[in-house]
Every structure is written in structure tokens, then in C-alpha cells.
C-alpha positions as CSV (number, residue, x, y, z in Angstrom):
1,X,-20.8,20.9,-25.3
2,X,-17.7,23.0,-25.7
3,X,-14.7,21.4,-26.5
4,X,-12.4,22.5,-23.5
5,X,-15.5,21.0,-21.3
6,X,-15.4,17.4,-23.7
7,X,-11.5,16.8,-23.0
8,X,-11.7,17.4,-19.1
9,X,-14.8,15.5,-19.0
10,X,-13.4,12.9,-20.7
11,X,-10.0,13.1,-18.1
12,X,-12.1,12.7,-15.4
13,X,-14.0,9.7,-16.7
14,X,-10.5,7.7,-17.5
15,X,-9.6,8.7,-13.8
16,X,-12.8,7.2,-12.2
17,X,-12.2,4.1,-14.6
18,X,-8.6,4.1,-13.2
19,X,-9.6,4.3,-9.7
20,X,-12.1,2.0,-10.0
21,X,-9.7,-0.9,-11.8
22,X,-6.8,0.0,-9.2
23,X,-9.6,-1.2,-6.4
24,X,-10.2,-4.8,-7.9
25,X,-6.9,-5.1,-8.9
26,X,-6.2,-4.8,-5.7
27,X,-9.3,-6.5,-4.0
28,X,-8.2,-10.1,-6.3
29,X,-4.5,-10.0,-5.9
30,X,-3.4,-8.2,-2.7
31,X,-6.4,-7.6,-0.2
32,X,-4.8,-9.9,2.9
33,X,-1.5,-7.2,3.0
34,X,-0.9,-4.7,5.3
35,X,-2.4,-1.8,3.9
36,X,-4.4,-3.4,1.5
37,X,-8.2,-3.1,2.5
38,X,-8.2,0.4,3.3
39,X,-6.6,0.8,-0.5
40,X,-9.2,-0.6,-1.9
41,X,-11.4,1.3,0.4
42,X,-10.5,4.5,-0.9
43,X,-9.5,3.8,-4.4
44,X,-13.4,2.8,-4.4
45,X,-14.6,5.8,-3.0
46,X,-12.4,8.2,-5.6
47,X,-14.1,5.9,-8.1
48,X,-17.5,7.1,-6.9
49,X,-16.5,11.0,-5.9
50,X,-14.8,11.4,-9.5
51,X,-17.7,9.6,-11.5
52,X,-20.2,12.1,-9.6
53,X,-18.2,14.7,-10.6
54,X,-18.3,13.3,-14.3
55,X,-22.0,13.7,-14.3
56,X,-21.7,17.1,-12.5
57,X,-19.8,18.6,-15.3
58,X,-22.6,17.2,-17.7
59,X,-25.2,18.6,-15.5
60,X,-27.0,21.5,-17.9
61,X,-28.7,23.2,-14.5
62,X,-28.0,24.1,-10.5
63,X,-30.6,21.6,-9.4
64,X,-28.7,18.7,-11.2
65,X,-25.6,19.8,-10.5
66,X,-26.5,20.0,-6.6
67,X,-28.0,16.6,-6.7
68,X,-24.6,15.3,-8.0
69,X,-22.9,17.3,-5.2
70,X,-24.3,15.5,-2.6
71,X,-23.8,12.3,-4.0
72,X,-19.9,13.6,-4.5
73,X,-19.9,14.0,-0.2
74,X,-20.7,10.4,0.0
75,X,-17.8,9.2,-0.9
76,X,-15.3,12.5,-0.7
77,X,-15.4,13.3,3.6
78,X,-13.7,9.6,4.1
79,X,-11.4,9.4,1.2
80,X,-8.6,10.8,3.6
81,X,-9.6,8.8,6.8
82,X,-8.8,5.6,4.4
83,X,-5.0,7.1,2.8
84,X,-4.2,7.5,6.2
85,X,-5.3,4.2,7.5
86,X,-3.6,2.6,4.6
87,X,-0.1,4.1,5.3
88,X,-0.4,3.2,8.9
89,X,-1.3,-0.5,8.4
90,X,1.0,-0.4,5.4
91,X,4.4,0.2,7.8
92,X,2.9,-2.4,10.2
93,X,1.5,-0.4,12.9
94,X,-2.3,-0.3,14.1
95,X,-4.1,2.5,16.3
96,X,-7.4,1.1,18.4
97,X,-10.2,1.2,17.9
98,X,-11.3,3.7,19.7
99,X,-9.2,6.0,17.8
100,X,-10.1,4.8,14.6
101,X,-13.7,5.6,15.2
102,X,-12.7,8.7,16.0
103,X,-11.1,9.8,12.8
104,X,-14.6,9.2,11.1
105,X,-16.4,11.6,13.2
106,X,-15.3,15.0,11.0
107,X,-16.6,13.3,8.1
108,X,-20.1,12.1,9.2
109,X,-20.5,15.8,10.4
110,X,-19.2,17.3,7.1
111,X,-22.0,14.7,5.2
112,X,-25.0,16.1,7.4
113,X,-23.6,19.7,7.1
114,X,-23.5,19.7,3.4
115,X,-27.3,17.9,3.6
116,X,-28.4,20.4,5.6
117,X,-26.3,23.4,4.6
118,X,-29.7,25.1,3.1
119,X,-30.8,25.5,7.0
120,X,-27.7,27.1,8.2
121,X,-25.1,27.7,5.5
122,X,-22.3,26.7,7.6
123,X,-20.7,24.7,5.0
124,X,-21.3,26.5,1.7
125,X,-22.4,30.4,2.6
126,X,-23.6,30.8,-0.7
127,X,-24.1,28.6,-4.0
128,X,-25.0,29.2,-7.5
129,X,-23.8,29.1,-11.1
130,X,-20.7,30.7,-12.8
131,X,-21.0,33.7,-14.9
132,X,-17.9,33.6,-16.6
133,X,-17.7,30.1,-17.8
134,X,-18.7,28.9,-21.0
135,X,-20.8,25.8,-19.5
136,X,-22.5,25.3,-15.9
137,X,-20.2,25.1,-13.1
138,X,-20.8,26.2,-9.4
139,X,-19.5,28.7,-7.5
140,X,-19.0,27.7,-3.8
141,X,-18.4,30.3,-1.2
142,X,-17.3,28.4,1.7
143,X,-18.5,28.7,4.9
144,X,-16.8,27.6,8.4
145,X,-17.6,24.0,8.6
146,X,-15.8,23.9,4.4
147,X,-12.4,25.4,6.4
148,X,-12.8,22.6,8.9
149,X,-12.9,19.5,6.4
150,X,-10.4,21.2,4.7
151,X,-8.0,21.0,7.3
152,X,-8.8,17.7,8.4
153,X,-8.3,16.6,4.7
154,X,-4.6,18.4,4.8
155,X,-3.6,17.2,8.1
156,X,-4.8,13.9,7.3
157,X,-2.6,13.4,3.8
158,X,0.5,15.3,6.3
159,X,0.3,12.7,9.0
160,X,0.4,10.1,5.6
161,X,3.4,11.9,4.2
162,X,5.3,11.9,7.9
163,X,4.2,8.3,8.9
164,X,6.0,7.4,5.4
165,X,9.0,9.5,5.5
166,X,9.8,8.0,9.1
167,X,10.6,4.5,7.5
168,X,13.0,6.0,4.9
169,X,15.9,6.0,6.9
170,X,16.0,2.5,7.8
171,X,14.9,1.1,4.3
172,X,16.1,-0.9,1.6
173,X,16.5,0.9,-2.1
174,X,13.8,-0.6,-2.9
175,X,11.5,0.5,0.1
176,X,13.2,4.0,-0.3
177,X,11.7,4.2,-3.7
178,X,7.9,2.4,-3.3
179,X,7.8,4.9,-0.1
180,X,9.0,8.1,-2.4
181,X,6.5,7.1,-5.2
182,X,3.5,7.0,-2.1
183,X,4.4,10.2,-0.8
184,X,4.5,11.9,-4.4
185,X,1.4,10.6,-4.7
186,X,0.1,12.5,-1.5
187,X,1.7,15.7,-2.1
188,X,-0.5,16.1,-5.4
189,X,-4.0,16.4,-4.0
190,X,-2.6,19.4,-1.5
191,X,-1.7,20.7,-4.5
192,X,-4.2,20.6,-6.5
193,X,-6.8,21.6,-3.3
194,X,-4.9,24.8,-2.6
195,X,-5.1,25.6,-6.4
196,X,-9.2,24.7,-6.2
197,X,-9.5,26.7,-3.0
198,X,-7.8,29.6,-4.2
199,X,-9.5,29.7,-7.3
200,X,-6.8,29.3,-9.3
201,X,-8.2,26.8,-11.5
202,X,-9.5,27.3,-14.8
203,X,-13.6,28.5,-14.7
204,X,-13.0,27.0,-10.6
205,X,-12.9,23.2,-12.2
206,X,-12.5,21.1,-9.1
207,X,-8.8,19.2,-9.7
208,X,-9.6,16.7,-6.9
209,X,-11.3,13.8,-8.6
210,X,-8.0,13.5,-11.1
211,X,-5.4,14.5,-8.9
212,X,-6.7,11.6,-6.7
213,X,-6.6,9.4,-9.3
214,X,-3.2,10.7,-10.3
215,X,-2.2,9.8,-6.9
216,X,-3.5,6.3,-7.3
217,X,-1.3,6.0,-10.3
218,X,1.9,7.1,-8.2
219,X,0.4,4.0,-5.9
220,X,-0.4,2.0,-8.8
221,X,3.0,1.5,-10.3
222,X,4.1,1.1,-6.5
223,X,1.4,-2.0,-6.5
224,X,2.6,-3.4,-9.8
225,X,6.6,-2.9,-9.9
226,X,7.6,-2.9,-6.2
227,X,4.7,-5.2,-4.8
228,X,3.3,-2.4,-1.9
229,X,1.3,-4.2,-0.3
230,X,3.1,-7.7,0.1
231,X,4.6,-8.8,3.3
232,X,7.6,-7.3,3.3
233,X,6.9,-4.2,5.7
234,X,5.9,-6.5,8.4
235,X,8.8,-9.1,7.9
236,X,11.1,-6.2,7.1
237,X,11.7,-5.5,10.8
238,X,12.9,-9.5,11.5
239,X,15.3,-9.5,8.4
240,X,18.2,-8.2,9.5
241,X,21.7,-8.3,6.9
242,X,23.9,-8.9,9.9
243,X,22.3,-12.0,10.8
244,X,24.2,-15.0,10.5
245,X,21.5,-17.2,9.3
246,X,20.0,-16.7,5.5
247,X,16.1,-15.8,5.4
248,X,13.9,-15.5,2.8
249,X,10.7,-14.2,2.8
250,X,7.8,-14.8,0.4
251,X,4.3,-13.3,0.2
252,X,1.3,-15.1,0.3
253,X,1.6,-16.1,-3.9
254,X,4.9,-17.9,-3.0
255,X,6.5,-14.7,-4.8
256,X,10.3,-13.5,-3.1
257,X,9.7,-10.6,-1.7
258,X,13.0,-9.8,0.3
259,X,16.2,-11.7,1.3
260,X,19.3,-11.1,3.6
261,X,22.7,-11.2,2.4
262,X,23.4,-14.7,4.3
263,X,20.4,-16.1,2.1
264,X,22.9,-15.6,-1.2
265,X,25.3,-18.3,0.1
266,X,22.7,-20.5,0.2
267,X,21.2,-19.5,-3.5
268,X,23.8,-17.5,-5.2
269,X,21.0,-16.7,-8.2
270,X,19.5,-13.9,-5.8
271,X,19.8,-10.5,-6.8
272,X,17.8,-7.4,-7.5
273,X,16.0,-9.0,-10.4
274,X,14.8,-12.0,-8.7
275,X,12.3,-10.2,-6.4
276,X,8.4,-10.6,-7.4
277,X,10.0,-13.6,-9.1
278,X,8.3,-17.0,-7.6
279,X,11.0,-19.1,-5.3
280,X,10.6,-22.6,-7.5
281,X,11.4,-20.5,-10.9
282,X,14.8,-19.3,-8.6
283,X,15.8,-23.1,-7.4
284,X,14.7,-24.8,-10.9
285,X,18.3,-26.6,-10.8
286,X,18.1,-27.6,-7.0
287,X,15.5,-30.0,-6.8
288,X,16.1,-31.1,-3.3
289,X,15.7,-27.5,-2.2
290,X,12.8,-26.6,-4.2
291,X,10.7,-29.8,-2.7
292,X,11.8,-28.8,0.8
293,X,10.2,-25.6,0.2
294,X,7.0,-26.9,-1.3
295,X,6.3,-29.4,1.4
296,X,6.9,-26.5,4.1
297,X,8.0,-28.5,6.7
298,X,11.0,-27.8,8.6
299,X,13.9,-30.0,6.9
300,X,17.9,-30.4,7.2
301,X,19.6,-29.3,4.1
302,X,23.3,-29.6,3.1
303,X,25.3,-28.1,0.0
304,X,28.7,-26.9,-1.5
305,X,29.7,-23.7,-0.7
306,X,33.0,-22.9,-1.9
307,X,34.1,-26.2,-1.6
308,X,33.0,-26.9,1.6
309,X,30.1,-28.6,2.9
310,X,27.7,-26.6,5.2
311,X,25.0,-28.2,6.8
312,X,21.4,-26.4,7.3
313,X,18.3,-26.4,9.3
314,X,15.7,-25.0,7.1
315,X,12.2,-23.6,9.5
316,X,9.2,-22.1,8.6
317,X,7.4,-19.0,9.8
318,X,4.2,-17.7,8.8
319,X,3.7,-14.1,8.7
320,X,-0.4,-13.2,9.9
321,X,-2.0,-10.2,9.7
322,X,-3.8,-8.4,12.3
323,X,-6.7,-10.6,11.5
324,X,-4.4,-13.6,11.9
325,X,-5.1,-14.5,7.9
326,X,-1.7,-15.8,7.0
327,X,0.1,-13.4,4.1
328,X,3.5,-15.2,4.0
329,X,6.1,-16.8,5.5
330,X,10.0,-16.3,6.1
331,X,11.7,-19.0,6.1
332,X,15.5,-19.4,7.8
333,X,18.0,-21.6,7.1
334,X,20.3,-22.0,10.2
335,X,24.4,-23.0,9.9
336,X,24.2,-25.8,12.0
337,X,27.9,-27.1,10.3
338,X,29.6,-26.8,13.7
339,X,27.0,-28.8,15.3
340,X,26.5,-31.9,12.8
341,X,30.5,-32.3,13.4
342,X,30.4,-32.6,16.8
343,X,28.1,-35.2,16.9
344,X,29.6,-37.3,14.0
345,X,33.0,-36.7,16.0
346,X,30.9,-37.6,19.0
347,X,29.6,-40.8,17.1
348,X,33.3,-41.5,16.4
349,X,34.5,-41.9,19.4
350,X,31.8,-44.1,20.7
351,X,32.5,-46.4,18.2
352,X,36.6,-46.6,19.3
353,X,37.3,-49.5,22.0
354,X,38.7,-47.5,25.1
355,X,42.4,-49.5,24.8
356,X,42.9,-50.1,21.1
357,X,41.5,-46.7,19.7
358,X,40.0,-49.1,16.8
């Protein structure tokens, strides 16, 4: 096996294994968050498309190479139904069903083109090996139905890119950046499928299998360092920094996922660094606090700010997903100072006789 052929075979093998460990990474930790399932979804089916293609390159003849092919299209027509499902679920949104259904209907006639492309070349007009390459690779000629899937595949990962960019302007920093790492990691397989298209790649190499998994990477250390799929794009839209009242939100592993500025009176140790962090490792000097929280049931709450005494009503809110599985909760804590006053003022008075104020 020639040497060139060795190092991008092995490439493609660590990208299937990435894919592949990015899916149950993904399936034990974060599979009840928006966005989540479809991730997994398609991280599995890159796993399977770029494996195929593992064994493709390996293949020594046309009828092996063919067979892996096919395999390749079981997994490859749906891989951008699924990145575009998982960015709309991931801002929050959902499309019916109707519609959904409808987005698989290219790909289950790309699969039975390709299976039956022999009877009417419509997908591939011609197929057979390479003559300049130093190891078996096919050349594709594409036919109309290849143009077809090709454009669904780029006006699929566009929508994507557009349904992501939307939420920039109203974002957090750190929103900003988990969305900016997504999109870069959509940009690269248009990239790399104009280059395969055009033949610009070296012996006509298909790049798709590792710029997917390159993608999943861009997604991957969006997963790990800025928690993408926790609850925050959902609760995002109720967490306003103008509100009087402090919120907090936490993900379904109890982890702080997003605060407002009112929530820092309450618990000056927020900050940047305390996000992903769990909520009892924040309030491990406020014990009172901290049990509030772990019993989850609305509670009054008073503390020392700046000297004064402001009194709290702490609520909870559970955050569902569209399948009503709960994946976190925000929880408020309401100034209810002015009102406590009034009723111990209230309870002063009652207690004074009507002619001796005593």
C-alpha cells in the first residue's frame, strides 16, 4: 500500500473513531437537550459514511469498492437532514411534522437512485477506476440526480449557517462564540465538496468523510467547553438582565448554565468562570441557600446585601423539552423586601391599643 494512501487512510479511520465517540459522548451525557438527538443522529451516520469510506480506500478492485459505495449512501443522503434538524431544535424552534418528513424525501430517492443507477445512470453517468492514481480509486461522472443531492446537501448546511447566525445578534459572549465555533464547523464540508466536485483534490480523494468529522470537532469543543446542548437556548429567551428579580438557570446535571446580573446580588461568587460549574460547589459557604436549592421547593430566603437586609421568595421552574422530559430548571429569587415590611409594620400596628399607641 503506498505510503501517501497509509497516512490518509489512517486520517480517515481517527475521523470515524471521532465521530463515532462524539455520538456516545453525547448519547450518555447530553441526549435530553435541544439539539441533542439529531447530534447524535448524524455524528452516527458520519461514523458509518467515513468507516465505508475507510474500507473503500482499501478496496484492491471496482467491485469492492462499489459494494462499499453503496453502503457509504446509507448513511451519507441524511447526514444533512440531521445538521439541520439539530440547529433548529438547538435555538429552540421546531417545524411539523409534516415538514420534517418532507426533508427526508431527496434522500430516500438519492439511496434508490444510486441502487439502481446501473438501469438508468441518472445518478453516476459513468463509473470506473482512476488511471492516474497510484492505488484504486473511482472516477464518478455525475449524472443529474448527483447535481440534485448536491444542492440539497448545500442548501441544507446554508439554512444551518443562517438559522445560527440569526441568534448572534441577541446573544451572550458566550452564545456568540459556541454559535461561531457551529457555523465554522458548517462552512468546512461546502468546502471541502466544491473542492471534491471540482476535482481539485488530490487522485479525486473524497474530503467529505474528514471534513465532517472536522466539523464535529468545531462541535465537539462547543459540547465540551461551552455546554451546546444544555438548556440554555431555551431558558435564554426568559432570562432577561433588566429584570429586577435574580434567575439562575441550571441544566438537567444541576450544572449553572446562565445567570442575570440581579442573580450576583444574591451570590456575589458568579462570574464567567463559574458556568458548567455545579450550583452546591458555588454556595459551599451558604448552607441555608444550598439546602433550599437541593430540596427544590419554593422557600423565603433573607441575606445581607450591603448592609441591608433584603428578603426573597426563591421559586422553581422546570424547563421540558418538546417531549416534556424535564432538562433543567430556572429558578428566581423575587425582592419581596418592600412587601415583608409592610406586613410587619402592618403587624405593628395591630398590636398598638387605639388610645395609648402602646
Amino acid at each position: 500500500m503506498p505510503q501517501e494512501l497509509s497516512i490518509y487512510l489512517l486520517v480517515v479511520i481517527l475521523a470515524g473513531a471521532l465521530s463515532l465517540f462524539l455520538c456516545l459522548f453525547a448519547l450518555l451525557k447530553v441526549k435530553d437537550a435541544p439539539g441533542a438527538k439529531p447530534y447524535i443522529i448524524v455524528t452516527l451516520l458520519s461514523s458509518i459514511f467515513t468507516f465505508s469510506y475507510a474500507f473503500e480506500l482499501s478496496s484492491t478492485s471496482l467491485e469492492q469498492i462499489l459494494f462499499w459505495l453503496r453502503v457509504e449512501y446509507l448513511a451519507l443522503p441524511f447526514i444533512p437532514v440531521f445538521l439541520l434538524l439539530m440547529c433548529i431544535e438547538y435555538i429552540g424552534h421546531s417545524i411539523k411534522k409534516v415538514w420534517k418528513y418532507a426533508l427526508f424525501i431527496i434522500p430516500f430517492i438519492t439511496i434508490f437512485m444510486h441502487y439502481t443507477n446501473d438501469s438508468h445512470h441518472l445518478y453516476y453517468k459513468s463509473m470506473g477506476l482512476r488511471g492516474d492514481s497510484p492505488f484504486p480509486i473511482i472516477k464518478l461522472v455525475g449524472g443529474p440526480w448527483f447535481y440534485v443531492h448536491s444542492l440539497f446537501l448545500f442548501l441544507c448546511v446554508m439554512i444551518s449557517i443562517i438559522i445560527l447566525l440569526r441568534q448572534l445578534k441577541n446573544s451572550s459572549f458566550r452564545f456568540r462564540m459556541q454559535i461561531s465555533m457551529m457555523v465554522a464547523g458548517l462552512l468546512i464540508p461546502i468546502i471541502a465538496n466544491y473542492y471534491y466536485i471540482n476535482g481539485l483534490s488530490s487522485y479525486g480523494i473524497d474530503l467529505g468523510p474528514v471534513s465532517m468529522s472536522i466539523t464535529f470537532i468545531f462541535h465537539g469543543a462547543a459540547l465540551l467547553t461551552f455546554q451546546m446542548f444544555n438548556v440554555a437556548p431555551i431558558a435564554r429567551e426568559t432570562v432577561f438582565e433588566s429584570m429586577k428579580d435574580g434567575v439562575i438557570v441550571l441544566n438537567q446535571q444541576g450544572l449553572i448554565v446562565d445567570y442575570n446580573h440581579g442573580m450576583r446580588k444574591v451570590i456575589p461568587l458568579l462570574d464567567e468562570h463559574t458556568i458548567g460549574k455545579t450550583i452546591t460547589s458555588v454556595l459551599n459557604g451558604n448552607h441555608h441557600l444550598r439546602e433550599i436549592i437541593y430540596l427544590k421547593q419554593d422557600s423565603d430566603f433573607t441575606c445581607s446585601i450591603n448592609g441591608d437586609m433584603v428578603h426573597y421568595h426563591i421559586g422553581f421552574s422546570p424547563v421540558f423539552n418538546k417531549s416534556n422530559l424535564p432538562i433543567g430548571q430556572i429558578i428566581t429569587f423575587a425582592d419581596v423586601t418592600e412587601r415583608v415590611l409592610m406586613l410587619e409594620k402592618l403587624k405593628q400596628l395591630a398590636s398598638l391599643d387605639g388610645l395609648t399607641q402602646y
